[in-house]
C-alpha positions as CSV (number, residue, x, y, z in Angstrom):
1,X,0.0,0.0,0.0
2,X,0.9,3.7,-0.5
3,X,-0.7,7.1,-1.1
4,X,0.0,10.6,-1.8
5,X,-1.1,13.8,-0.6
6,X,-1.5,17.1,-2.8
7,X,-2.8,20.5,-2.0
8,X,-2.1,23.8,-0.3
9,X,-3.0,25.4,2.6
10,X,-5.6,28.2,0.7
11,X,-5.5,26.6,-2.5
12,X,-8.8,25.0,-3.6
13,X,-8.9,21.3,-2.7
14,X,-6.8,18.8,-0.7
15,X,-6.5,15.6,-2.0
16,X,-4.8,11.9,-1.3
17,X,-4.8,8.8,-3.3
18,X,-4.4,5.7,-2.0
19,X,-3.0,2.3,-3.8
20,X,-3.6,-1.4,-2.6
21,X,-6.1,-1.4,-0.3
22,X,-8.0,-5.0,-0.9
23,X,-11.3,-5.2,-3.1
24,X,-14.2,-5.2,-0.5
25,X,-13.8,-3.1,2.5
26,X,-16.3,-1.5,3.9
27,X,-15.9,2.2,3.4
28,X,-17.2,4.8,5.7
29,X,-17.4,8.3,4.8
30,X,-19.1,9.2,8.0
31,X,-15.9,7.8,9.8
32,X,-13.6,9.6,7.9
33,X,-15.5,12.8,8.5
34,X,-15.7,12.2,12.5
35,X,-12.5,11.5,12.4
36,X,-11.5,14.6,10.3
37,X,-13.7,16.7,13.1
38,X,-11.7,15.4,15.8
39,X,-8.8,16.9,14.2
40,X,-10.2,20.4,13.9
41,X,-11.7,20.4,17.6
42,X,-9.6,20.7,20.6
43,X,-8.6,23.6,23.1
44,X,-6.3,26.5,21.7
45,X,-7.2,25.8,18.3
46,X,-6.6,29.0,15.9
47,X,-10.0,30.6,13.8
48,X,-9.4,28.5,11.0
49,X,-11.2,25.7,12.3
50,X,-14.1,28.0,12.5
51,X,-14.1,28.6,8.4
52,X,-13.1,24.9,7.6
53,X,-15.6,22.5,8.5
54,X,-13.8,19.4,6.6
55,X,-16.0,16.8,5.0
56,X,-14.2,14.3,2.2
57,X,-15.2,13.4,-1.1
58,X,-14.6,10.0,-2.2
59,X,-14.0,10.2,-5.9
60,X,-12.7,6.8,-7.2
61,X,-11.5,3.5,-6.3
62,X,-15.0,3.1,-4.7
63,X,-18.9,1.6,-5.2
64,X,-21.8,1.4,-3.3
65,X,-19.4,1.8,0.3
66,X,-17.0,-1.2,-1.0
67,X,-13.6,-0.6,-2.1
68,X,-12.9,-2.1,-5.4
69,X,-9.2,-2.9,-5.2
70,X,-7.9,0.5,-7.7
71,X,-6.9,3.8,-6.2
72,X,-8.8,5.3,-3.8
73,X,-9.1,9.3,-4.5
74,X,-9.8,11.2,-1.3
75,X,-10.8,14.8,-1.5
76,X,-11.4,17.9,1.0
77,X,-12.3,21.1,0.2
78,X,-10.8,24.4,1.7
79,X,-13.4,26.7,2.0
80,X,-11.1,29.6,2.8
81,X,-9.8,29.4,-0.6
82,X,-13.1,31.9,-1.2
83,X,-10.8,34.5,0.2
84,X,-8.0,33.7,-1.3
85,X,-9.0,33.4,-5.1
86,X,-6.8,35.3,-6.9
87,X,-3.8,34.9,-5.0
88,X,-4.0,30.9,-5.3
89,X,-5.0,30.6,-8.1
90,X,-3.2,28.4,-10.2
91,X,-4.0,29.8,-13.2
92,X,-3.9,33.6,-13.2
93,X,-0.6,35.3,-13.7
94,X,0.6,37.5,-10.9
95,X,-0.5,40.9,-10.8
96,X,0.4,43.9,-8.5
97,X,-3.2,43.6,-6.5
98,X,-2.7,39.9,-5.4
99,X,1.0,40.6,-4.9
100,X,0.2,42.3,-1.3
101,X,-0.1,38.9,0.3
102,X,3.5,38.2,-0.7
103,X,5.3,36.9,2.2
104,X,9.2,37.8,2.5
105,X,9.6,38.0,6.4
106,X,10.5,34.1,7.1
107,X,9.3,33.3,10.5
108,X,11.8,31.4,13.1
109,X,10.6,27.7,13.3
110,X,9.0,27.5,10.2
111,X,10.3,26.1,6.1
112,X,9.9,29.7,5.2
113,X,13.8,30.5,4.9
114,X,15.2,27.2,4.1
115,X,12.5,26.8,1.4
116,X,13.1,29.7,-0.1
117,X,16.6,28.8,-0.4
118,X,15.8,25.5,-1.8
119,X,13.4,26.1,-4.5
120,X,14.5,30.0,-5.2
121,X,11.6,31.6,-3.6
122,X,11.5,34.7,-3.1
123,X,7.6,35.2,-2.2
124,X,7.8,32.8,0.7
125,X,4.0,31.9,0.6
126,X,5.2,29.7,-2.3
127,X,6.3,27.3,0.8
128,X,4.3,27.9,3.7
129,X,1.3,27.2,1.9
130,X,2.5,23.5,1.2
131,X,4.8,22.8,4.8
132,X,1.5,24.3,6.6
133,X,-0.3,21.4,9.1
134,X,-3.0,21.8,6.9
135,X,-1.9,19.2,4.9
136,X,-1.9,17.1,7.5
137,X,-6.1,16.5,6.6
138,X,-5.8,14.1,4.2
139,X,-2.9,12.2,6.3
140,X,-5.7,12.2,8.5
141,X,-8.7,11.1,5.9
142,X,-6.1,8.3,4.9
143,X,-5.3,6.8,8.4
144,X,-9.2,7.0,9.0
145,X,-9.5,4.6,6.2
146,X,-6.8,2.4,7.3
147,X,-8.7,1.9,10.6
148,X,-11.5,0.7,9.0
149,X,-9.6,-1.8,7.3
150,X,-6.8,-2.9,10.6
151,X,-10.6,-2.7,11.9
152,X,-11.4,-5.8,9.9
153,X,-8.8,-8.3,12.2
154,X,-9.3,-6.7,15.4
155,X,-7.0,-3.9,15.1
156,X,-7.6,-0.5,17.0
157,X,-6.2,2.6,17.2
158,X,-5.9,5.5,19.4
159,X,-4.4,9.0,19.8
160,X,-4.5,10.8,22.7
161,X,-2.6,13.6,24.9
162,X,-0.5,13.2,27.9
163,X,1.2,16.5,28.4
164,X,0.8,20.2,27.5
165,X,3.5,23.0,28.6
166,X,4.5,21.0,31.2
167,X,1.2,19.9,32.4
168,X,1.3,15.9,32.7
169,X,-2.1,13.6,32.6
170,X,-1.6,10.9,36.0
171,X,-0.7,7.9,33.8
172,X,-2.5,5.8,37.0
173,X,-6.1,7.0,36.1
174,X,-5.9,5.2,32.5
175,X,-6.4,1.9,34.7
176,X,-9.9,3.2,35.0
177,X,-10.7,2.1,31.5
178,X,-10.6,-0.9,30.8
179,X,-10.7,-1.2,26.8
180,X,-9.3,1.7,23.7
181,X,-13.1,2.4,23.5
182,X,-14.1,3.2,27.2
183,X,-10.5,5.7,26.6
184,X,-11.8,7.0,23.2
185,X,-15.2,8.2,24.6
186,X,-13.3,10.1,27.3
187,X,-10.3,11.2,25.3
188,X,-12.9,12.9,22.7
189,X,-15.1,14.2,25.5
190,X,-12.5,16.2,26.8
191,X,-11.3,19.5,25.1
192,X,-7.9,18.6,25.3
193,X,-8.3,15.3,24.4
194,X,-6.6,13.8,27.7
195,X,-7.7,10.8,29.8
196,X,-7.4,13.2,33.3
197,X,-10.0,15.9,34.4
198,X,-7.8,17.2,36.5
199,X,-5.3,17.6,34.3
200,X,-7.9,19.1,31.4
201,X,-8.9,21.8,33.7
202,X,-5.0,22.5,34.4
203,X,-4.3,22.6,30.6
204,X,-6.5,25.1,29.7
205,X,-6.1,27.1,32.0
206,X,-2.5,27.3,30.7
207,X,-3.7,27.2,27.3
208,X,-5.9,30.4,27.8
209,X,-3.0,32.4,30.0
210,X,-0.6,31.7,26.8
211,X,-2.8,32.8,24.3
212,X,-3.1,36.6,26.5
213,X,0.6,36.0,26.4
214,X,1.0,35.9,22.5
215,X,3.0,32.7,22.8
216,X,2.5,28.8,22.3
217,X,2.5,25.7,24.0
218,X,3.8,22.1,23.4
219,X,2.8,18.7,24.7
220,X,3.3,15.3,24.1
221,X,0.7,13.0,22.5
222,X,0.6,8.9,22.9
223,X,-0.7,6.4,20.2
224,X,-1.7,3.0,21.3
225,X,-2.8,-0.1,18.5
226,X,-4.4,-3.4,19.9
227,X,-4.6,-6.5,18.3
228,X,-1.6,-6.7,15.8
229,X,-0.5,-10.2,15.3
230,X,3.5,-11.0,15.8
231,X,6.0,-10.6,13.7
232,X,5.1,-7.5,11.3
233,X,8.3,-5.6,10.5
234,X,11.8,-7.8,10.3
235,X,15.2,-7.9,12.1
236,X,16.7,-8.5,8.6
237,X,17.7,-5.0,7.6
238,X,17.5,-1.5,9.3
239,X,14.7,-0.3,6.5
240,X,12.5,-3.4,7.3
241,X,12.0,-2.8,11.1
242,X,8.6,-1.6,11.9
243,X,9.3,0.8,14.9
244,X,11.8,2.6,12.8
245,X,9.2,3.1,10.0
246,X,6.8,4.3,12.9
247,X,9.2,6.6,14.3
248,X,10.1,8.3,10.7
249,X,6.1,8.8,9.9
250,X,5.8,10.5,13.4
251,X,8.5,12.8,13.1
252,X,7.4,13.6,9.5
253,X,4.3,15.1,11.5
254,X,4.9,19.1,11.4
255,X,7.0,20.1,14.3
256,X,7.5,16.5,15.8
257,X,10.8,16.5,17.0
258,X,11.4,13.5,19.1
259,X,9.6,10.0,19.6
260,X,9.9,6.7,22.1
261,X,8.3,3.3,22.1
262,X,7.2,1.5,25.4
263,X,9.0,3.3,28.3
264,X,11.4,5.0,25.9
265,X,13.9,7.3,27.6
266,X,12.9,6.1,31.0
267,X,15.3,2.9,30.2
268,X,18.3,5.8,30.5
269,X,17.3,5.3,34.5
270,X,16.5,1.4,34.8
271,X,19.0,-1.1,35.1
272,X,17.9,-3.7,32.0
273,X,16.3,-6.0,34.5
274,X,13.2,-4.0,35.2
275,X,13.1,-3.0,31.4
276,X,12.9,-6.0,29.7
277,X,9.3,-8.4,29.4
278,X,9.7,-11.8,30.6
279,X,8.3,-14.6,28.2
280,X,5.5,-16.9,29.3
281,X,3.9,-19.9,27.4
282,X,0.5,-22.1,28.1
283,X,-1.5,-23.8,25.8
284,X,-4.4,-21.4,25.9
285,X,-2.3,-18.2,24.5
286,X,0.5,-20.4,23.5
287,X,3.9,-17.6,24.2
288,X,2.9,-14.6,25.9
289,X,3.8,-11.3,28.5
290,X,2.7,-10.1,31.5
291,X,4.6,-6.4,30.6
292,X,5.2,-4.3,27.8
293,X,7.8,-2.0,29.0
294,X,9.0,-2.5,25.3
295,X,5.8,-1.1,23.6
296,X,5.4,-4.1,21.6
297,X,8.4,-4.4,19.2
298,X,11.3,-6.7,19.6
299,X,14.2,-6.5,17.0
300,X,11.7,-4.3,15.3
301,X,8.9,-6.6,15.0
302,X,5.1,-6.8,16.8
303,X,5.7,-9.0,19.3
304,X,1.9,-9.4,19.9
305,X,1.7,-6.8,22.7
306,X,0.1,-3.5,22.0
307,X,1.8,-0.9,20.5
308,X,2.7,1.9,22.7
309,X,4.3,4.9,20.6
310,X,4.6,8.7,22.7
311,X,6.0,11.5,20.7
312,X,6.4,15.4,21.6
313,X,5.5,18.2,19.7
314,X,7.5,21.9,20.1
315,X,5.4,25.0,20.6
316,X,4.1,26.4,17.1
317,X,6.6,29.0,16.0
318,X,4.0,31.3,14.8
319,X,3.6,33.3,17.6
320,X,1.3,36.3,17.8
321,X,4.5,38.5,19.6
322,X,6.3,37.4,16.6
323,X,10.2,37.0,16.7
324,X,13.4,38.6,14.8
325,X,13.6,38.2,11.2
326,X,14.8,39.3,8.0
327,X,13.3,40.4,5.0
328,X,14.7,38.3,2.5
329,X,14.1,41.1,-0.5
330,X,15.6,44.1,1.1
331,X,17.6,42.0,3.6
332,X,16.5,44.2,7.0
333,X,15.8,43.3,10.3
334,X,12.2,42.8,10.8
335,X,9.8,41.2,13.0
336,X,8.5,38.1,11.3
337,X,5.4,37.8,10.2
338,X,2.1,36.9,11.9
339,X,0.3,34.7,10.1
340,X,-3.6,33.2,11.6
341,X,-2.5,30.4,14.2
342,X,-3.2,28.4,17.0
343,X,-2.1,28.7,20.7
344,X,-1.6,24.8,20.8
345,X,-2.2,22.1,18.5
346,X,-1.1,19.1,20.5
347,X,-5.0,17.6,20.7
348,X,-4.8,17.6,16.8
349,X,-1.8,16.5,16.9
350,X,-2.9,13.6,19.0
351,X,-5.3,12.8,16.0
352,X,-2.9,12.8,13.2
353,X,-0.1,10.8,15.2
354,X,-2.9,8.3,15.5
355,X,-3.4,8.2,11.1
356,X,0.2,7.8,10.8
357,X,0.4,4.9,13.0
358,X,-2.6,3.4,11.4
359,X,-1.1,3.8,8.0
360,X,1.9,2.4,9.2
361,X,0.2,-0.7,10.5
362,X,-2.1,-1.3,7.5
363,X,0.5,-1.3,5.0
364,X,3.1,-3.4,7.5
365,X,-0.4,-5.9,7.4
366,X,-0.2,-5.9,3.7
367,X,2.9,-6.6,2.9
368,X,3.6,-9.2,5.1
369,X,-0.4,-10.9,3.5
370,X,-0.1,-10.0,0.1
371,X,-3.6,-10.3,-1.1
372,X,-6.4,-8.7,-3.4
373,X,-9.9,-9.0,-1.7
374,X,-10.3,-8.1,2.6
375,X,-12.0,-12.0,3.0
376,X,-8.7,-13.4,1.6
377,X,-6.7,-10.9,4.7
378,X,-9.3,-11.9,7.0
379,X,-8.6,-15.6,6.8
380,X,-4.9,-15.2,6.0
381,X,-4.4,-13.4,9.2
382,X,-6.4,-15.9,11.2
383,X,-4.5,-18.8,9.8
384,X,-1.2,-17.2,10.4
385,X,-2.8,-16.1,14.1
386,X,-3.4,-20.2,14.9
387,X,-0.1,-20.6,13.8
388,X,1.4,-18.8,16.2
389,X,-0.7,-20.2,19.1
390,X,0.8,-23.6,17.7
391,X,4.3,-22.8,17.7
């Protein structure tokens, strides 16, 4: 499986294509579009989300809610682009009216500078309009339908937060729920999309004393997946293992910068005999473990545990008391520019980790069962699945 995404932030459309999903999965627009809502909702969220209200269009590679085996065409519309017209518009030359919203101020933290140097830009909207998160929608609409389809063999997937500027959720009060669904309905129910009340009330409190402030908050967001079989990804090579294909698509999330599986940097403070998950074997589960301080890889394979991925995101750069820059026309000092933003986007974040694990996972599944139809996966995973029990 693999897809593409093309689109810019004000252009007209977004839109992904998707290859090799199987012929007969049942496809849910209404899922995608919840799960494209969840994306836009959260606390500290910018105005945009109060223009774009994101809803997908599924244009090919689908009939009568069943996949057909072709690419899939995804498709969302920005509606901002009605304010934008002229100065996206791919066709219309350049004019001096619609040359106003030329950007040449890059702003610290962002591609502005560095793609301009790149690809010889010298009206920097040229690439903030493609690095902008916006394109992280259809990353979004794409993992949505990959759920639907690890859906198929028992596979979930969830996103949620843990920590915003410093503000941590009590890891003891996820032992209240006792399934990904009970911790869905509570992680969407809250505006920070966070497990803790306590905590909830704390972040946004935070959130709303930063955004008086000008400035912008980080956090760090955890993925889980239940249900993958054993042995996805391979020792074999360093481009085969799975966790290292996990950790590249969550640091190819906009302003990701670091990412740990299982308890992650906490093994720099445990000797390797509290960090390592003892094997067990009966002939119910056949080999099994009681911990998963590993978050469910070994030699970067599933090892049947659940998938436990945590990643941090660094405060937005675009910051409404905007930092030192320079113009890169006349080549003064200026303050960068301001352009519409959020005070945090760690909740959305939260969301968009979650699609790029689920993509991750669905095409791991489908290389390792090579297959055209979802009945064929269904019983080729369940075979391999007694297998294991059997080994």
């Amino acid at each position: 499986m693999r897809y593409a995404t093309a689109g810019e932030s004000h252009g007209p459309e977004l839109t992904a294509i998707i290859e090799g999903i199987p012929a007969g999965l049942k496809v849910s627009a209404d899922q995608i579009n919840d799960d494209l809502k969840r994306r836009q909702q959260g606390y500290g969220r910018g105005n945009r989300m109060k223009i774009e209200t994101d809803q997908v269009k599924i244009l090919s590679g689908v009939r009568h809610q069943e996949s057909l085996g072709s690419p899939i065409t995804l498709n969302v519309t920005n509606r901002d682009h009605a304010h934008w017209g002229e100065v996206m518009s791919p066709t219309a030359p350049a004019t001096p009216e619609n040359s106003v919203r030329q950007v040449t101020r890059p702003r610290p933290g962002h591609a502005d500078l560095v793609g301009g140097m790149k690809y010889r830009h010298k009206d920097l909207r040229n690439v903030l309009e493609r690095s902008s998160a916006r394109e992280t929608t259809m990353r979004v609409a794409v993992g949505s339908l990959c759920k639907q389809l690890l859906a198929e063999i028992g596979v979930e997937v969830l996103g949620f937060v843990k920590e915003i500027g410093g503000v941590q959720a009590d890891n003891a009060k996820m032992s209240q729920y006792e399934n990904l669904t009970q911790l869905k309905k509570a992680t969407d129910e809250s505006p920070t999309r966070t497990f803790d009340a306590e905590a909830d009330e704390k972040m946004r409190e935070l959130i709303d004393k930063t955004k008086r402030d000008g400035d912008t908050l980080g956090g760090i967001v955890e993925v889980i997946a239940t249900g993958m079989p054993a042995g996805l990804g391979s020792y074999v090579g360093a481009d085969t293992k799975l966790d290292a294909k996990l950790a590249a698509a969550i640091v190819g999330i906009n302003a990701f910068k670091g990412v740990e599986f299982g308890d992650g940097f906490e093994f720099a403070h445990h000797p390797g005999s509290e960090g390592m998950d003892e094997i067990f074997w009966n002939e119910d589960q056949g080999f099994f473990r009681q911990t998963n301080h590993l978050g469910g890889f070994e030699g970067g394979m599933t090892n049947g545990q659940p998938i436990v991925v945590k990643a941090v995101m660094k405060p937005i750069p675009t910051l409404y008391k905007p930092l030192m820059s320079v113009d890169v026309k006349t080549k003064e000092a200026y303050k960068a520019n301001v352009e519409r933003s959020d005070t945090t986007a760690v909740t959305a974040a939260a969301v968009v980790a979650e699609a790029m694990v689920a993509i991750q996972l669905a095409t791991a599944l489908l290389d390792k069962f090579d297959t055209d139809s979802i009945d064929r996966l269904k019983e080729q995973v369940a075979t391999y699945n007694e297998e294991l029990k059997r080994y």
